[in-house]
C-alpha positions as CSV (number, residue, x, y, z in Angstrom):
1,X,19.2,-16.0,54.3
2,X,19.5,-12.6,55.7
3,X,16.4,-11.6,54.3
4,X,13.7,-10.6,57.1
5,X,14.3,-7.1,57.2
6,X,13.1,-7.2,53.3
7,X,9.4,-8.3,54.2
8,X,6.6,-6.8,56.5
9,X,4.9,-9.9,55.8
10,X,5.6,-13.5,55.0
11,X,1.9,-15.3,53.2
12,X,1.2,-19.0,52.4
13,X,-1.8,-21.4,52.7
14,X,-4.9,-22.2,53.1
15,X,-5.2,-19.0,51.2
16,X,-4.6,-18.8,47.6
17,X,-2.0,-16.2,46.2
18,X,-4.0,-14.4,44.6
19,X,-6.7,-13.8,48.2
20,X,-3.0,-12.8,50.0
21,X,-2.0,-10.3,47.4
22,X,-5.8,-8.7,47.1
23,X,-5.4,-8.7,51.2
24,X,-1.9,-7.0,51.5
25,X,-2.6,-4.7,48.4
26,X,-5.6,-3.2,50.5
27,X,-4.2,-3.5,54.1
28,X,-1.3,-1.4,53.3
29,X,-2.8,0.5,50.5
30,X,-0.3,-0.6,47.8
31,X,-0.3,0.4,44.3
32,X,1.0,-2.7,41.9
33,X,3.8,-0.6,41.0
34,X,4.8,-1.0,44.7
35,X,4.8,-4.7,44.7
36,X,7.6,-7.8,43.4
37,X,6.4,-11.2,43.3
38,X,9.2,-13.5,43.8
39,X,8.0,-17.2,43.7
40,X,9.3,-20.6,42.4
41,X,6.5,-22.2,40.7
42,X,4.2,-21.7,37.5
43,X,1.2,-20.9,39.9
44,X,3.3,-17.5,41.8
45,X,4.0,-16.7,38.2
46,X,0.6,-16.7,37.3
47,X,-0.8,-15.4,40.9
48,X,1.3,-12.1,39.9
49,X,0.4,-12.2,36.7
50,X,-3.1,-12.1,37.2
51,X,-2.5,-8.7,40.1
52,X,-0.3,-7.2,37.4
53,X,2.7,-7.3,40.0
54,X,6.0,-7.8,38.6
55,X,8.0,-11.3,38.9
56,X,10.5,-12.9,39.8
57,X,11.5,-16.4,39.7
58,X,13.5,-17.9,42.4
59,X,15.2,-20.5,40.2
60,X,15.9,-24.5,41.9
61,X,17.2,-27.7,41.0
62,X,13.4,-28.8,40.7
63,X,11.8,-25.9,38.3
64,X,14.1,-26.1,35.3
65,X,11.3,-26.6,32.9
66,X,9.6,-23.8,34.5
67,X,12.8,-21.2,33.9
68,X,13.3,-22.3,30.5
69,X,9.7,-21.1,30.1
70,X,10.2,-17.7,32.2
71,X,13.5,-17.0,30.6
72,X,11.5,-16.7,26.8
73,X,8.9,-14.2,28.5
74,X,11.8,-12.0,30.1
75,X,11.4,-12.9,33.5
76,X,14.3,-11.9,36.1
77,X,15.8,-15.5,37.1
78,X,17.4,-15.4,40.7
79,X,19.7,-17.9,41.6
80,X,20.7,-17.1,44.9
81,X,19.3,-14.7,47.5
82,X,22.5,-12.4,47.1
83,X,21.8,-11.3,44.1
84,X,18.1,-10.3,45.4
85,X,20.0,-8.0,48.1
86,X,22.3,-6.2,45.5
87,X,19.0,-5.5,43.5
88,X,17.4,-4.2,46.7
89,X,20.5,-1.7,47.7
């Protein structure tokens, strides 16, 4: 995807979201202000949610119900990675 050069680091289990956002926030001494959250499920929604970061949902053929959900709380819906990299330039 092109994307690497986005990301310091790249999180994901055993630890919960929310333990890797508390971890990076103090490792690198971010403010939330600093931070997206860009996830494809109800639980990274609510993983940034619950940090206060901003979202946004990495839409799929398998979270449909999910987007229609996101889409009445005004959450930014990405459908493809490009888009991501025009926000980002």
């Amino acid at each position: 995807k092109n994307l690497k050069k986005y990301f310091r680091e790249i999180h994901g289990s055993p630890h919960s979201k929310i333990q890797h956002i508390k971890k990076i926030k103090k490792k690198y001494n971010f403010k939330n202000s600093d931070l997206i959250f860009i996830g494809d499920s109800i639980s990274d929604y609510e993983a940034a949610k619950k940090n206060n970061l901003d979202f946004i949902l990495k839409a799929n053929s398998e979270n449909i119900k999910i987007k229609q959900l996101l889409k009445k709380q005004n959450v930014l819906i990405l459908y493809n990675y490009k888009k991501l990299q025009n926000l980002l330039n």
